[in-house]
Legacy VTK file of the C-alpha trace (Angstrom):
# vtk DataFile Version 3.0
C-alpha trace
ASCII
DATASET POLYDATA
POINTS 155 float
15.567 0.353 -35.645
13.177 3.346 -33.413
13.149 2.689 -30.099
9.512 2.082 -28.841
10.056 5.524 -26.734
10.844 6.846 -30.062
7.880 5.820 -31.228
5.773 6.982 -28.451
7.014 10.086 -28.573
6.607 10.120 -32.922
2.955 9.622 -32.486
2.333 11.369 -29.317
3.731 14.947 -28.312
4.614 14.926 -25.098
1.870 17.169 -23.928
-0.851 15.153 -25.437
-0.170 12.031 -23.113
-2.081 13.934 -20.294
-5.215 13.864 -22.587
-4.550 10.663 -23.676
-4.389 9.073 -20.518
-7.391 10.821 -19.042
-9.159 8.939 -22.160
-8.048 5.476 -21.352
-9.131 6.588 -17.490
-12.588 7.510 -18.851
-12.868 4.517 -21.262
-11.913 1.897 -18.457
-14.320 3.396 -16.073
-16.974 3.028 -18.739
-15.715 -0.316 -19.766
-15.830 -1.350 -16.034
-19.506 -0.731 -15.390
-20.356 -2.504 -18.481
-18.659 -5.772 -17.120
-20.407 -5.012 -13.892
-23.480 -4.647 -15.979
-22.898 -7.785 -17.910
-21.921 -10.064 -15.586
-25.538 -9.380 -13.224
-26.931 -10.521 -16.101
-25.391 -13.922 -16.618
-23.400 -12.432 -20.317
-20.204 -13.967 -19.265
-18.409 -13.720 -22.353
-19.201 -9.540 -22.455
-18.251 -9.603 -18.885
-14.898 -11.100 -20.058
-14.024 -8.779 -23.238
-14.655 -5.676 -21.044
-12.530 -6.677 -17.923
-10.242 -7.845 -20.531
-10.255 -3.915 -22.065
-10.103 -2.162 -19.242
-6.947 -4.265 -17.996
-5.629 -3.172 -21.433
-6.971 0.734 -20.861
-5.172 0.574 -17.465
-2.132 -1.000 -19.023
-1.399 0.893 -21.915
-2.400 3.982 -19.177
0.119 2.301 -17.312
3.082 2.959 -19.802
2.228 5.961 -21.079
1.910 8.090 -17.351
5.371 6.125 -16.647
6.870 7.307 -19.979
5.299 11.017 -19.711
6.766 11.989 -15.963
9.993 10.183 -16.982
10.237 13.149 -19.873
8.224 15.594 -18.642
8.881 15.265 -14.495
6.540 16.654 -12.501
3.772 19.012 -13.426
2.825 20.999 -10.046
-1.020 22.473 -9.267
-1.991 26.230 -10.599
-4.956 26.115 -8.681
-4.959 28.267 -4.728
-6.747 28.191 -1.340
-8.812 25.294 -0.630
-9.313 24.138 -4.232
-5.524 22.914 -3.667
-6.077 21.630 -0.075
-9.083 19.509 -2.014
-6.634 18.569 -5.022
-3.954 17.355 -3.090
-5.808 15.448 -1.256
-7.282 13.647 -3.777
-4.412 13.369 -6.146
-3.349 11.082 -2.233
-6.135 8.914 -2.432
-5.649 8.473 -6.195
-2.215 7.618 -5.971
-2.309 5.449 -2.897
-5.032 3.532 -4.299
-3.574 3.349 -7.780
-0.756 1.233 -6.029
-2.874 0.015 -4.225
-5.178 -1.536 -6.959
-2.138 -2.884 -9.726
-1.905 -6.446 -7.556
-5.435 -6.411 -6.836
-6.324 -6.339 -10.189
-3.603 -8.784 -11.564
-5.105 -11.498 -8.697
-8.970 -10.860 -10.123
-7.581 -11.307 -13.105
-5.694 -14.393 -12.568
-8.582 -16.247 -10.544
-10.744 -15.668 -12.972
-8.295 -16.925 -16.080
-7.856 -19.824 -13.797
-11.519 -20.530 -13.442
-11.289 -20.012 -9.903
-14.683 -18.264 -10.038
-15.068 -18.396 -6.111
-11.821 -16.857 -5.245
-12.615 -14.245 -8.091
-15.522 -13.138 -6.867
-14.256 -12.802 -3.493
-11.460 -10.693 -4.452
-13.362 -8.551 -7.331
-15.910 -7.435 -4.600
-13.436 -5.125 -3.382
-11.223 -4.741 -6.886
-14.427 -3.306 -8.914
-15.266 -0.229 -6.593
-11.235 0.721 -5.885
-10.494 0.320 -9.953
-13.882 2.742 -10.700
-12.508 4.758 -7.657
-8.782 4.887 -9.380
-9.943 5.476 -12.911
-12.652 7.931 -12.176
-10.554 10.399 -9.783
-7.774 10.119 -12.468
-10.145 11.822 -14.863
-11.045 14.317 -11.836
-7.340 14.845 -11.494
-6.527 15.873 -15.122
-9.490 17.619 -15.293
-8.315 19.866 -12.695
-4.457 19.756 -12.971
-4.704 20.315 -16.755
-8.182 22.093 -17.730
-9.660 23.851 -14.886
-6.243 25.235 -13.824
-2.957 26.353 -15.244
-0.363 23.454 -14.510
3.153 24.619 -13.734
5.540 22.804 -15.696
8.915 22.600 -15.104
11.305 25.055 -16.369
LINES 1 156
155 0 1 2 3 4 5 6 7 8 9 10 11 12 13 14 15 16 17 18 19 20 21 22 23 24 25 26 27 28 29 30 31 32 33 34 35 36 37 38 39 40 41 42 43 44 45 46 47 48 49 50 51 52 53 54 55 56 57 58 59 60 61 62 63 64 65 66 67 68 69 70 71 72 73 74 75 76 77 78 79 80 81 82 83 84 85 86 87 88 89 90 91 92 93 94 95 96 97 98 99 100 101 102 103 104 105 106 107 108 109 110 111 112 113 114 115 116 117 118 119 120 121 122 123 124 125 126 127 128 129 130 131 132 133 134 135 136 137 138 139 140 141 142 143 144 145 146 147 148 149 150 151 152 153 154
């Protein structure tokens, strides 16, 4: 029997998960504003399915950044000068608020399974704007760590 890293890494070269996971960054984000969207508008059960997705984007992102830098270990910045002064210091606020967001999101989530819809809403005024936050800079990380600039991989 394959381990599931065995799978993973069957269906997904190593080097794609960057890519990958930049996708499931983008696809929450959008996924995210369309739950926003929905639930202004009273569509509760749209609202639902696309908090529902993104918590499965973020998940599945989750497990697949976790099982990348465990094989691939770090990938360092190609980029100079104050283009890395402005990387690094987002990559900082990304990854603070990435930790940041994992229990905020799993208490939206529960309040609102619970049908604790006052407690949710409490909590997912400040979960919505960190999780867009966290998703979009992620895509703004790639995009710079992987496309704009040469990454350094480890030797």
């Amino acid at each position: 029997m394959m381990s599931w890293t065995s799978v993973v890494g069957s269906l997904l070269p190593l080097r794609s998960l960057p890519a990958v996971n930049a996708s499931l960054n983008a696809a929450c984000t959008v996924l995210l504003l369309c739950g926003f969207y929905f639930i202004r508008r009273g569509k509760i059960a749209f609202h639902r399915a696309c908090m529902v997705a993104a918590f499965t984007c973020s998940t599945v992102f989750l497990i697949l950044y976790l099982y990348f830098h465990a094989h691939a270990g770090v990938i360092r910045f190609g980029g100079q000068g104050w283009i890395r002064t402005f990387y690094l210091g987002l990559l900082l606020s990304h990854t603070i608020l990435a930790v940041v967001i994992v229990p905020l999101v799993l208490i939206t989530l529960s309040r609102a399974l619970r049908m604790r819809f006052d407690r949710h809403r409490a909590i997912a005024r400040w979960t919505l704007p960190l999780w867009l936050y966290v998703s979009v800079t992620g895509v703004i990380v790639y995009w710079l760590l992987y496309v704009a600039y040469t990454p350094i991989w480890p030797a």
